[in-house]
ROLO-435662 format. One line per field, with one value per residue (C-alpha): residue number from 0; residue in one letter; chain; x, y, z. Coordinates in steps of 0.25 Angstrom, whole numbers, plus 5000, padded with zeros to 4 digits. Example, Ala and Ser with C-alpha at 12.3 -4.5 7.8 and 13.67 -1.06 7.14 Angstrom:
// residues 2
seq <- 0,1
type <- A,S
mol <- A,A
east <- 5049,5055
north <- 4982,4996
up <- 5031,5029
This chain:
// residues 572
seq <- 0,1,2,3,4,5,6,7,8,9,10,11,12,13,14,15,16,17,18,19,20,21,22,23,24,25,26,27,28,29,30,31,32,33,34,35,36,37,38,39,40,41,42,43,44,45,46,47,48,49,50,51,52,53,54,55,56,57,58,59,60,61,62,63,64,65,66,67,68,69,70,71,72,73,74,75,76,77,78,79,80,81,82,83,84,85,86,87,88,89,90,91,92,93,94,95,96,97,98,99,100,101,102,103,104,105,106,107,108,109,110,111,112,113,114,115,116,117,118,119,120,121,122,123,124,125,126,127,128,129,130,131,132,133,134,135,136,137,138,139,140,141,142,143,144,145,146,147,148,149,150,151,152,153,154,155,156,157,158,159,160,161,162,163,164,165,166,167,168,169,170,171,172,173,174,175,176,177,178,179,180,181,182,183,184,185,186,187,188,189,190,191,192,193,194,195,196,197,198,199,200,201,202,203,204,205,206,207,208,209,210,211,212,213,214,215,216,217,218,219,220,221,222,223,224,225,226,227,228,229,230,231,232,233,234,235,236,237,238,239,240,241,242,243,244,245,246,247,248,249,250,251,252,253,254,255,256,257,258,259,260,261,262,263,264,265,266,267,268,269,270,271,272,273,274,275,276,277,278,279,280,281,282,283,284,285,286,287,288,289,290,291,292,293,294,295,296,297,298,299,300,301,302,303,304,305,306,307,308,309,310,311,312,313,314,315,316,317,318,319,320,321,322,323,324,325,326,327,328,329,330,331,332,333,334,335,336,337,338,339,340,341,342,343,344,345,346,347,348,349,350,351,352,353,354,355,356,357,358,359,360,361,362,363,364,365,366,367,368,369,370,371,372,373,374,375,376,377,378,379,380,381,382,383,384,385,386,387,388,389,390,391,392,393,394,395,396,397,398,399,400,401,402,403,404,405,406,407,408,409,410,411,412,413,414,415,416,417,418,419,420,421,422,423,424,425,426,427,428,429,430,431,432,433,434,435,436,437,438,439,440,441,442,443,444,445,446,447,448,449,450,451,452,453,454,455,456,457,458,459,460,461,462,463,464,465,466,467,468,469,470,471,472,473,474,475,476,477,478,479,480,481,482,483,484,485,486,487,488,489,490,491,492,493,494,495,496,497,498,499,500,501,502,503,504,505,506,507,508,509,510,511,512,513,514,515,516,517,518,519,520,521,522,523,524,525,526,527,528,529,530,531,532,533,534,535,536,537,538,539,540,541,542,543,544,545,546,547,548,549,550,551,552,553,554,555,556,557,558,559,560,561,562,563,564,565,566,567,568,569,570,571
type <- X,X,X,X,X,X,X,X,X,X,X,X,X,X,X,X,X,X,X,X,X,X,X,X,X,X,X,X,X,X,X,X,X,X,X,X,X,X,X,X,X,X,X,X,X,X,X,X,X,X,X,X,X,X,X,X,X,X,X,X,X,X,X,X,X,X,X,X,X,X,X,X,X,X,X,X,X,X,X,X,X,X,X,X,X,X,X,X,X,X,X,X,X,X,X,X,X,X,X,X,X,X,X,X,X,X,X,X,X,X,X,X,X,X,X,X,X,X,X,X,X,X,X,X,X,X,X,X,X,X,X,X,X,X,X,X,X,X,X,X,X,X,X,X,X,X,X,X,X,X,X,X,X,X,X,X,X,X,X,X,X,X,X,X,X,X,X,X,X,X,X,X,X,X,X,X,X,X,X,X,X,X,X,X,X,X,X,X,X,X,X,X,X,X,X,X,X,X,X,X,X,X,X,X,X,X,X,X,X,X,X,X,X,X,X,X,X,X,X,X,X,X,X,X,X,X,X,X,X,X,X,X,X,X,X,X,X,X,X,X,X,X,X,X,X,X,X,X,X,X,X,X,X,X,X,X,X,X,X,X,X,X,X,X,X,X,X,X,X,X,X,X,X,X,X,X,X,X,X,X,X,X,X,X,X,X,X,X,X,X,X,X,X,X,X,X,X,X,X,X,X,X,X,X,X,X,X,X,X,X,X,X,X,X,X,X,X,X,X,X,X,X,X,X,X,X,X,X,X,X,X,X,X,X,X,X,X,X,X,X,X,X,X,X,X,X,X,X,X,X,X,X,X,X,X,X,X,X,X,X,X,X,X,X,X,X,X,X,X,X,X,X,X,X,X,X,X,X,X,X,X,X,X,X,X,X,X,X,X,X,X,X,X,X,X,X,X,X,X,X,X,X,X,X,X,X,X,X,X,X,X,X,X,X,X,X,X,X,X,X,X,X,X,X,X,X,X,X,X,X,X,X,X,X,X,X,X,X,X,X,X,X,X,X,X,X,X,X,X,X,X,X,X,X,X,X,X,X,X,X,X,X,X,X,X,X,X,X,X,X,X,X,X,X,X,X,X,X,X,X,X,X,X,X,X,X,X,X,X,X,X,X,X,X,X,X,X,X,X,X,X,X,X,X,X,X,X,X,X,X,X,X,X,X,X,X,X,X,X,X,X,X,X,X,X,X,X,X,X,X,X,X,X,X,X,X,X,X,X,X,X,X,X,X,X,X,X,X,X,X,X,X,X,X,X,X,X,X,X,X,X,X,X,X,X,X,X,X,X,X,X,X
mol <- A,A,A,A,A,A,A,A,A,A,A,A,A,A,A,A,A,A,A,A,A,A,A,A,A,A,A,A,A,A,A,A,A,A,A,A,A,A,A,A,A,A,A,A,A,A,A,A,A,A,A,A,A,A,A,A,A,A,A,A,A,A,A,A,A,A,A,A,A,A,A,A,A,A,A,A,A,A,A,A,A,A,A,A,A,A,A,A,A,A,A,A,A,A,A,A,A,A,A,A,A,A,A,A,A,A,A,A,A,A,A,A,A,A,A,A,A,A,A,A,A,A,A,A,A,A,A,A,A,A,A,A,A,A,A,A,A,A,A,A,A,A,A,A,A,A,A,A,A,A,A,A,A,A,A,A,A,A,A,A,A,A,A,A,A,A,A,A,A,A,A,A,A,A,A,A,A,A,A,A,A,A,A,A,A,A,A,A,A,A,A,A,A,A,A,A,A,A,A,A,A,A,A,A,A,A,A,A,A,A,A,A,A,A,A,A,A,A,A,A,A,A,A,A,A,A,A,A,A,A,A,A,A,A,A,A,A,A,A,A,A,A,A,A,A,A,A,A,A,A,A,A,A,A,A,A,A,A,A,A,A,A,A,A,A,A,A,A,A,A,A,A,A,A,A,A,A,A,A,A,A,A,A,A,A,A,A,A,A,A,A,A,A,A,A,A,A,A,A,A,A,A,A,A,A,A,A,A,A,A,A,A,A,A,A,A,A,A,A,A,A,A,A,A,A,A,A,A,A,A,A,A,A,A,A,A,A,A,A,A,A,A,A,A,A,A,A,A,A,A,A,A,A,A,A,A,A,A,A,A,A,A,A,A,A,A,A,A,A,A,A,A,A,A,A,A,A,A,A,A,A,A,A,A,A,A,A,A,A,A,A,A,A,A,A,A,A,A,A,A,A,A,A,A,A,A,A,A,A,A,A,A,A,A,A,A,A,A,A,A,A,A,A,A,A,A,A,A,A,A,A,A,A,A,A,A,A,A,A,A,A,A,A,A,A,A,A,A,A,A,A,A,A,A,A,A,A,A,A,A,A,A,A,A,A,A,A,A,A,A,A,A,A,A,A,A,A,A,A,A,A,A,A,A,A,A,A,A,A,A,A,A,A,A,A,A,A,A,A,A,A,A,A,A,A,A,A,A,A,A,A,A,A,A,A,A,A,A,A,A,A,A,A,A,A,A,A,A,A,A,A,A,A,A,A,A,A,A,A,A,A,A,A,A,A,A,A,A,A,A,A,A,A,A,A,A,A,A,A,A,A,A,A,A,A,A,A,A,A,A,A,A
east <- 5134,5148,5151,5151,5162,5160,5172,5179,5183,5166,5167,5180,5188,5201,5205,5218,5225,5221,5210,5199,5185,5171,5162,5152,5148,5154,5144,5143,5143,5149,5153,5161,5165,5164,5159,5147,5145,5146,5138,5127,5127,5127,5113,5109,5110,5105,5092,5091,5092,5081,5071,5079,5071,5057,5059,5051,5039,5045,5050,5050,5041,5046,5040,5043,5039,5036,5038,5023,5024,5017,5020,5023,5025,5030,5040,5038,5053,5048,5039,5049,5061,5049,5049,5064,5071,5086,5097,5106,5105,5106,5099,5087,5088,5087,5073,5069,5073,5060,5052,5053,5052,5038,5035,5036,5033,5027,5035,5050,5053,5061,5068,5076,5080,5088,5092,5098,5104,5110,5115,5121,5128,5134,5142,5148,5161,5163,5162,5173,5182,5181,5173,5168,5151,5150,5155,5145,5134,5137,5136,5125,5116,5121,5114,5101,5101,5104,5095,5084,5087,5087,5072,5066,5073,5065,5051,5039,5026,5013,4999,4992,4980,4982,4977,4984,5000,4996,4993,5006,5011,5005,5008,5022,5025,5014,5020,5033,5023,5015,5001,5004,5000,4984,4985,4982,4974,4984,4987,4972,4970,4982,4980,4965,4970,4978,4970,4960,4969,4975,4973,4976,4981,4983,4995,4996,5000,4993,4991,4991,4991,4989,4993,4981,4971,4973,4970,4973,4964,4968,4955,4959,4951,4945,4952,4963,4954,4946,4955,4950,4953,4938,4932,4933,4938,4937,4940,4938,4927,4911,4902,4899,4885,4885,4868,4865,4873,4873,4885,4882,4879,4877,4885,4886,4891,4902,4908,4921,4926,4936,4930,4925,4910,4910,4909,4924,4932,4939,4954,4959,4951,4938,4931,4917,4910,4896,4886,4872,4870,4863,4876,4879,4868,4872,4885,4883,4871,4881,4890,4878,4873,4887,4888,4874,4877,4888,4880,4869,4881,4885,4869,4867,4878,4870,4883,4881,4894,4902,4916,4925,4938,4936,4926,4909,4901,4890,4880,4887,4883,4870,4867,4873,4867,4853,4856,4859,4874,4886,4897,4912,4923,4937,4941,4955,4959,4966,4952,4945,4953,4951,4936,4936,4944,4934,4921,4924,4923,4930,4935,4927,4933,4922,4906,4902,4911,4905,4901,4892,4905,4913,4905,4910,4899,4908,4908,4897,4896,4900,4898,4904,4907,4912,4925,4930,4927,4928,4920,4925,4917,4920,4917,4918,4913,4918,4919,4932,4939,4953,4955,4952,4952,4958,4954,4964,4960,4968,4969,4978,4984,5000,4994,4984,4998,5006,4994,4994,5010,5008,4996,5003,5014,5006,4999,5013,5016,5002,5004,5019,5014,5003,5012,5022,5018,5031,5036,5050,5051,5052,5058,5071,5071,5075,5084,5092,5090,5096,5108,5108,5111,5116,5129,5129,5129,5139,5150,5150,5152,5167,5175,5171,5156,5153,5153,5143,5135,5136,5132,5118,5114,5119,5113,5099,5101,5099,5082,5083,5094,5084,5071,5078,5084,5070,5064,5075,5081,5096,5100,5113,5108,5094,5102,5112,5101,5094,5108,5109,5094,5095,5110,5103,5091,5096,5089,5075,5074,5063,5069,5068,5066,5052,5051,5042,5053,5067,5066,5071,5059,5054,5047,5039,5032,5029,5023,5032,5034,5037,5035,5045,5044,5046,5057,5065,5062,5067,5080,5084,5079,5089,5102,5098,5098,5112,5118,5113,5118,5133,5134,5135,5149,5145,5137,5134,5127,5127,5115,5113,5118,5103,5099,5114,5109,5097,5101,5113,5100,5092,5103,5108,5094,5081,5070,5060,5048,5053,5045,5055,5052,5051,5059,5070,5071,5072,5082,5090
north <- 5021,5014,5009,4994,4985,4978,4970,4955,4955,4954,4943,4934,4930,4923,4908,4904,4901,4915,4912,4921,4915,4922,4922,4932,4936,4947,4958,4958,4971,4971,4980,4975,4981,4996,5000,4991,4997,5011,5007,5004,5017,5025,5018,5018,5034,5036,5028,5037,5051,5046,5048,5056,5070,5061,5062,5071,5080,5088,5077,5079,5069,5059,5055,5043,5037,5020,5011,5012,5028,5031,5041,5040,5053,5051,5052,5039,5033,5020,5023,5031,5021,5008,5016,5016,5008,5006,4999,4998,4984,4993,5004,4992,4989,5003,5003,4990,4997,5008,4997,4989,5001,5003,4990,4989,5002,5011,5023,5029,5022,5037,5036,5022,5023,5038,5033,5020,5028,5035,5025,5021,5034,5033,5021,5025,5031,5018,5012,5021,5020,5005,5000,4987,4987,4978,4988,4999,4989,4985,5000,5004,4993,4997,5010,5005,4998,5009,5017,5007,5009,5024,5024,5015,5023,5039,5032,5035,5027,5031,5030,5023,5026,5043,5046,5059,5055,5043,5053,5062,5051,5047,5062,5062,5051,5057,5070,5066,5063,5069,5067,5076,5087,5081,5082,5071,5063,5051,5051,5048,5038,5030,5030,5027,5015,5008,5009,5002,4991,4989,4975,4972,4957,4956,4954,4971,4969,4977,4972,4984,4980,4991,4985,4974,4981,4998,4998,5011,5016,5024,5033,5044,5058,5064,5072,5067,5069,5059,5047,5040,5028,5019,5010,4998,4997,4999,4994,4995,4987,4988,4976,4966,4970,4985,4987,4975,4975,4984,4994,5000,4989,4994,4984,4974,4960,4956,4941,4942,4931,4928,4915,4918,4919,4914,4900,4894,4893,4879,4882,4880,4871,4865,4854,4851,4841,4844,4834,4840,4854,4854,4852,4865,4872,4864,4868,4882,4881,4873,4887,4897,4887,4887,4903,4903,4894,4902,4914,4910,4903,4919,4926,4917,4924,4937,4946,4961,4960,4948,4953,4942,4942,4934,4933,4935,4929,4935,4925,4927,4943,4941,4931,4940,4953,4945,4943,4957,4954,4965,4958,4963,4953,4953,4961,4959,4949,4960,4969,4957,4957,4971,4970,4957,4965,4976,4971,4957,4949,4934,4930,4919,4909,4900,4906,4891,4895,4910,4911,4920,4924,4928,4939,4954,4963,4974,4983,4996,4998,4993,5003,5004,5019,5025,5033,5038,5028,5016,5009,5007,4996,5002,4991,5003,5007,4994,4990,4990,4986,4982,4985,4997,5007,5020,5029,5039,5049,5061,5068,5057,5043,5049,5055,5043,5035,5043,5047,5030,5030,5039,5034,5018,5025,5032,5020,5013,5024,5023,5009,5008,5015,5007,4995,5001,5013,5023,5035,5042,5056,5059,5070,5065,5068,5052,5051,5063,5055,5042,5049,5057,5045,5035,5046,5046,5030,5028,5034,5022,5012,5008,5006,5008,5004,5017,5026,5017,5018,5033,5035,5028,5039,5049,5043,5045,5059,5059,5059,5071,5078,5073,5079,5092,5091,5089,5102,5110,5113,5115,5101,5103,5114,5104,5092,5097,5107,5093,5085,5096,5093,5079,5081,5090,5083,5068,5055,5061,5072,5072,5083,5081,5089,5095,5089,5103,5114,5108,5113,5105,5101,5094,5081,5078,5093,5090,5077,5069,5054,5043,5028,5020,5008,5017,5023,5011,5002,5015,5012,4998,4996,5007,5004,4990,4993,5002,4989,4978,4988,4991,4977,4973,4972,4967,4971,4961,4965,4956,4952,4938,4929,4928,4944,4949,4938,4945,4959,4957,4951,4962,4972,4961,4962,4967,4965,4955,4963,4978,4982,4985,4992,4982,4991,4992,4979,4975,4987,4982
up <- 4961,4961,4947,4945,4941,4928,4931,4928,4943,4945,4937,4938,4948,4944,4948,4954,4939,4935,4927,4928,4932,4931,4938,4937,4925,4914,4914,4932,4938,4951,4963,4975,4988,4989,4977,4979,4994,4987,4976,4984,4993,4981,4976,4992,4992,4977,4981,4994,4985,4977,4989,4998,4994,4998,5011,5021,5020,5010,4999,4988,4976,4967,4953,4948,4934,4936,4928,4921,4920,4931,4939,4954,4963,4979,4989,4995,4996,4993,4981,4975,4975,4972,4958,4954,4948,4952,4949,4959,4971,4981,4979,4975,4988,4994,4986,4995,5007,5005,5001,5013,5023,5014,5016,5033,5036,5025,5028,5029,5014,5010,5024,5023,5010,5014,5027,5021,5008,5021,5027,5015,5011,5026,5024,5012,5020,5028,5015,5009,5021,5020,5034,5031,5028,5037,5049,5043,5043,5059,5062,5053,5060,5074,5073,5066,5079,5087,5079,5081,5095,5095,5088,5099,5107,5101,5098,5106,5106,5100,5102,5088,5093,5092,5080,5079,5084,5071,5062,5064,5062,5050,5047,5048,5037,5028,5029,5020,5009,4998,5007,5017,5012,5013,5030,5038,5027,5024,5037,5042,5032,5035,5049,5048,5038,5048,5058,5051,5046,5061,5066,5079,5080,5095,5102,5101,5085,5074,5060,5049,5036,5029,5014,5014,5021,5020,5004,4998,4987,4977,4970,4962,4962,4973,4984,4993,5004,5000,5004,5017,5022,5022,5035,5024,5009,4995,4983,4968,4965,4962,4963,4955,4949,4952,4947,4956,4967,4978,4978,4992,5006,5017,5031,5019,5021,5014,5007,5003,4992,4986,4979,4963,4962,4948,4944,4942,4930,4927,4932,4917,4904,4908,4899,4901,4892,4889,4884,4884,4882,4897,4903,4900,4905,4920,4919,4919,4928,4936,4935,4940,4950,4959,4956,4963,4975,4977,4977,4984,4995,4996,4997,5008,5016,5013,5010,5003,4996,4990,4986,4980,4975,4962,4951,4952,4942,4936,4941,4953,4952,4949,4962,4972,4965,4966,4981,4984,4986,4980,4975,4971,4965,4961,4972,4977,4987,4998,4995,5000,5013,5015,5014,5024,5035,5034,5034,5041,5030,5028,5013,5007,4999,4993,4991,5000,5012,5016,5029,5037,5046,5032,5029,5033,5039,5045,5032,5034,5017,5005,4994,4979,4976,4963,4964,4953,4942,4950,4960,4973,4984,4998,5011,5020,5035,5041,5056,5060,5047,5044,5032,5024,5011,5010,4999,4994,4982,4976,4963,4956,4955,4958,4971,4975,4974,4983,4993,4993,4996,5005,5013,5014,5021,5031,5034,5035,5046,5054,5052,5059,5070,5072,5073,5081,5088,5091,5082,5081,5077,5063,5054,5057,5071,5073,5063,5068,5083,5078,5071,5084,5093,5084,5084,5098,5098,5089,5098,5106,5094,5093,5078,5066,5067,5074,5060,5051,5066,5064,5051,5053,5062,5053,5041,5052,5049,5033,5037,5044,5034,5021,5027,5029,5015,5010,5014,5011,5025,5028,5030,5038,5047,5050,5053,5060,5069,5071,5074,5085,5090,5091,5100,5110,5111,5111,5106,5111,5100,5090,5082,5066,5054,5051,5037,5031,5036,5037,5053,5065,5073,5084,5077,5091,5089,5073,5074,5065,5069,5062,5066,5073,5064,5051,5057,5061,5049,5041,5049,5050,5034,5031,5039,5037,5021,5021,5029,5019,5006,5014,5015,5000,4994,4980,4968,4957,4946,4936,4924,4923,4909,4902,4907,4898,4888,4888,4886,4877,4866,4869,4865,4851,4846,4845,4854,4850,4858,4851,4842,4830,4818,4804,4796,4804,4806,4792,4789,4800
């Protein structure tokens, strides 16, 4: 990275008798002009070398150590870079960049950071023969636009309804990850978990929200063919009065709460004057005589299951046990969602306003089952639910997590083409088109915007040249076969790189797609990120007047919270 300048000219400027005046303070780091520009492409490329070798089929893995000493074991370009710790503004902001594409569309997070540390790297010699950012920015962003064009221009439509053409799909983003290697397993599960969370709100929209309502469990032991996604949910959670309640209710009717069944607490100091000793005795009956008409409000509703998400007395236990009714609390509020979407069911607020019409009738079973040491309550074999459980087991929790990372993606992926329904080629094969066309575009652009327009499309090319890099293929002979391809066979051709052999081959024949939506939010978040990070001229660093404060005492003396040793001290 560029040095910084520790310098008075950051912090004075000199008035018209000469005098000097300050106005930032002494210890303010600042880089201005070129040196910040090159600054900041330098941690734009760094950031970018981190994940590049996590790219493809055959990545390579990453251990990190967190913060807790934990271990974590992936190639997901956003877990990976969630765990370090940088310095550097811009490459901070290179880090959001794989967050936000994880965010809106689960998949691609390795890919934007290497094409926008590209983009970067290209702008450099424009920077060093002295065009204005402002010029490289007007060009970069005529070619997302082009290449925005260009991609509307390659995808084809899809049927969501062929299961098969879904799961190569789903195939072809698990196949970069550590879960490949179990078949078509993920892929199943993530498709059978969207299709079950779908919600058609009319109008020819689709709701998926796979966050709230696809909950992944995590159980370890067992096989890894084991996992499965349920008709229903889970979760970790036996019932109140395990001798005397049911653990097993077959098409059972269910009340969710999330009102406390115990008698309330004053909100902070309560005084209650007693005069006769009887008094006492009322207010406690007083206590059980609301827990019992509660109750007896709930029993006359007939439920097998009362779920609520706060507190159940005892009292409260034994009058639903004595009317035959299961009852689970403290369950967490989105659990409670997920069990109303499945069986039907309406939360109730307060015990006096249950209704007939609130309670959920579409769950086949409720059963508790003991895995491993814990109980689990599943609401399973639902009619139609939308929402619903997927259980994933394996050898340990380092696997379980990346299984989990890798799963979330997949079902990003069915989820994106679920929305919006058209695929591009993958395996670079439309990467190597765009740089393809976008050459052959920029020879009608006149002045000096026509290089910066260049470079976009070859900075398209850097996925193509990574995967082949990643498997151990002769880069320059690949991309330059696959150059020659594209040329002969114009903006149609859905050559790429086979990912496993380093071989040229036709993407159309291998079955590698990748989503539209993944594909261009992959571009504009990464040519929109290099035109924000070209466009900075100034860096100022500078620690605040009670932080140096601060740190100068921590350095003078002792800390107060250190344990130091007695002797010392007194020899001292």
């Amino acid at each position: 990275a560029a040095t910084c300048e520790t310098t008075t000219s950051a912090a004075m400027a000199t008035n018209m008798g000469g005098q000097p005046v300050f106005v930032l303070q002494n210890n303010t780091k600042r880089e201005t002009g070129r040196k910040a520009q090159e600054g900041n492409i330098a941690a734009a490329k760094a950031v970018a070398d981190i994940i590049r070798t996590t790219l493809g089929p055959r990545s390579m893995l990453k251990m990190l150590l967190d913060a807790q000493g934990g271990i974590v074991l992936t190639n997901d370009g956003n877990a990976i870079l969630r765990e370090i710790d940088v310095v550097h503004p811009a490459a901070k902001a290179m880090i959001d960049l794989s967050r936000t594409q994880d965010e809106e569309v689960g998949d691609g997070t390795t890919s934007v950071i290497i094409l926008a540390g590209e983009m970067m790297h290209l702008a450099q010699p424009f920077i060093e023969k002295r065009i204005h950012p402002t010029v490289v920015v007007r060009g970069y962003t005529k070619a997302l636009h082009d290449a925005i064009d260009i991609l509307d221009e390659i995808a084809f439509p899809i049927d969501v309804n062929d299961r098969q053409q879904m799961l190569n799909i789903v195939n072809s983003c698990i196949g970069t990850k550590f879960t490949h290697r179990f078949g078509n397993l993920m892929s199943e599960l993530a498709l059978d978990a969207v299709n079950c969370v779908t919600v058609d709100v009319g109008g020819g929209k689709l709701d998926i929200d796979i966050k709230k309502y696809a909950k992944v469990e995590k159980i370890p032991g067992g096989d890894i063919q084991d996992c499965r996604v349920l008709k229903g949910v889970m979760f970790n959670k036996d019932v109140v009065a395990p001798g005397r309640m049911k653990r097993r209710i077959e098409n059972p009717r269910i009340l969710l709460m999330d009102c406390p069944l115990e008698y309330k607490k004053g909100e902070n100091q309560t005084n209650v004057e007693i005069s006769k000793e009887e008094d006492w005795a009322t207010l406690l009956q007083m206590e059980e005589d609301w827990i019992k008409r509660v109750c007896d409000q709930i029993a006359a509703l007939k439920p097998d299951l009362v779920v609520t998400e706060k507190g159940l007395s005892d009292l409260a236990m034994h009058y639903l046990a004595k009317n035959n009714i299961a009852a689970i609390r403290r369950l967490r509020k989105t659990d409670n969602n997920r069990i109303a979407r499945c069986s039907g069911a309406t939360i109730v607020h307060r015990a006096e306003e249950a209704k007939e019409s609130d309670i959920g009738t579409k769950a086949g079973l409720f059963k508790v089952e003991k895995l491993g040491d814990e109980y689990f309550s599943f609401v399973v074999d639902c009619e139609d639910p939308k929402a619903c459980s997927i259980i994933l087991r394996g050898a340990s929790k380092d696997i379980l997590n990346e299984v989990e990372r890798n799963l979330v993606d997949a079902m990003g992926v069915a989820r994106n083409v679920a929305l919006e329904p058209k695929l591009l080629p993958g395996g670079g094969a439309c990467e190597m088109a765009l740089a393809h066309m976008l050459s052959q575009k920029a020879d009608k652009i006149e002045g000096v915007e026509q290089w910066p327009y260049r470079a976009v499309g070859q900075g398209m090319e850097v996925i193509p040249r990574t995967l082949a890099q990643n498997c151990g293929a002769n880069v320059i002979r690949t991309i330059t076969k696959l150059r020659a391809k594209h040329a002969e066979d114009g903006m149609l051709s859905t050559y790429g790189i086979n990912g496993h052999t380093g071989e040229i081959t036709d993407m159309k024949a291998l079955g590698v797609w990748e989503p539209y939506a993944v594909k261009a939010q992959t571009l504009k978040t990464a040519v929109e990120a290099a035109t924000m990070l070209l466009r900075i001229d100034d860096i100022v660093s500078g620690i605040g007047k009670k932080k140096t404060e601060q740190l100068q005492q921590g350095k003078s003396g002792p800390d107060e919270d250190a344990e130091v040793d007695s002797e010392m001290a007194l020899a001292d």
